[in-house]
C-alpha positions, 0 to 999 in steps of 0.5 A: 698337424705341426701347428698342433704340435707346436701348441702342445710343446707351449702348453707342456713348457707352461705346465712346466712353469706352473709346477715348478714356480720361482718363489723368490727374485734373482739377487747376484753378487760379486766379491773380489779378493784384495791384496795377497796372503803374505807380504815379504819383505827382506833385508841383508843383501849387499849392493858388493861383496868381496869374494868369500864374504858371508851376509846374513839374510833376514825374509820375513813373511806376513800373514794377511789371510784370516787363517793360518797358512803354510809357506816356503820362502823361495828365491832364485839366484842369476848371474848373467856371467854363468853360474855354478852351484859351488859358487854360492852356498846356502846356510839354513836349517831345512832346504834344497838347491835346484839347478834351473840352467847354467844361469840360474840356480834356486833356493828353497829355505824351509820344508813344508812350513812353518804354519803362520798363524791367522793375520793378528794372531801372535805366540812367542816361543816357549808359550804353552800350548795350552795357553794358544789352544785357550785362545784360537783352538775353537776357530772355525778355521781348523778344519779347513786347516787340517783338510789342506794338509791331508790332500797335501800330503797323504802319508804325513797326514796319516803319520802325525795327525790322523794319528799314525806311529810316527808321532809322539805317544802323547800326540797320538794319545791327543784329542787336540788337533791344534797340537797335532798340527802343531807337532806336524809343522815342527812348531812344539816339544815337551817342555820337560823330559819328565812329561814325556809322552804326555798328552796334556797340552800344558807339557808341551810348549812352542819352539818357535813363534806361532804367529803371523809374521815369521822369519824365514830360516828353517831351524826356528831361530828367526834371524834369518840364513846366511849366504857364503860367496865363494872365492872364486865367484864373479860377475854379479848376483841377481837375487829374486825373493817370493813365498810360495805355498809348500806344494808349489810348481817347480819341486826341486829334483835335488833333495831335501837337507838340513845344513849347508844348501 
């Protein structure tokens, strides 16, 4: 009887095969990822400085992916002396200071942006959009784009881009999702007050370069943001420099401002 019992298992798994045939040989594949989505480099920092010397710090981020990617220039500050926040102050448009220990402090230059644009793609400021939309608004890549910021932030999706109240009238009253996205990262304004509210793509134009190398600076002048060292500062300064997407690990407990870090 187990023997009997073993031939029907095997004539039941046969059936099986019978029914359910394979149709094609197996073919696999690897890919591998080369390289990464920005390359930074950064210029401005002294070898020395005097007590209450200011420098200017130029980090400039490229773009390498196919499309276009928010980033946020990060760097953290040590001194093997001990710091202290009072010791460094930061001069950028939109940031925060985080206290990491009495060692280290870090910086965040930026928000949640600026969008970079796609690797070879390139629009200086004051271009309309109408002109950038007549470009790249029919790639592919947009709603990949629009999805990562809605599982991003929810309540900001739905405020600029879905449209909500907070837009402009005529960013709500558009059926671009190129200029909402836009709008979201801070990157366009109206070119004149008359055409406010203007849902045309031609009454609006970029406050900044849409493109795929950016200056880290976080008030759209693209020369970069100063760092004061106070009087009363010693020892040295180790700066460590990196780009990280907006919702990277480590969201500062201190605030968000506009100004003076």
């Amino acid at each position: 009887m187990r023997a009997a019992a073993v031939l029907v298992v095997a004539l039941a798994v046969g059936a099986m095969g019978i029914l359910m045939p394979s149709l094609s040989n197996t073919v696999e594949k690897d890919t591998q990822v080369s390289g990464q989505a920005i390359t930074l480099t950064v210029e401005g920092v002294p070898a020395t400085v005097a007590p209450g010397d200011v420098f200017r710090v130029v980090a400039t981020m490229a773009n390498n992916a196919n499309r276009p990617i928010p980033a946020v220039l990060r760097f953290e500050v040590r001194n093997p002396n001990g710091t202290t926040p009072s010791e460094l102050t930061v001069y950028s448009g939109c940031g925060a200071e985080e206290i990491v220990n009495t060692l280290r402090l870090r910086f965040y230059v930026g928000w949640h942006g600026p969008l970079l644009a796609a690797k070879g793609s390139s629009f200086v400021t004051g271009t309309s959009v109408a002109s950038v939309a007549a470009t790249i608004a029919g790639a592919d890549y947009w709603p990949m784009v629009l999805r990562e910021t809605q599982e991003r932030d929810p309540s900001g999706y739905a405020s600029l881009i879905s449209p909500g109240s907070n837009a402009s009238a005529g960013v709500r009253a558009s059926g671009s999702d190129l200029l909402k996205i836009l709008n979201y990262y801070g990157m366009v304004r109206l070119a004149n007050s008359a055409s406010d509210g203007s849902a045309s793509l031609v009454d609006w134009v970029l406050t900044m370069p849409f493109s795929d190398r950016i200056v880290a600076d976080g008030d759209l002048s693209q020369d970069g943001f100063l760092i004061e060292v106070h009087p009363q500062s010693r020892g040295s300064f180790e700066f460590k420099f990196w780009a990280e997407r907006p919702d990277g690990l480590g969201i500062p407990s201190h605030p968000y401002t506009c100004g003076p870090l």
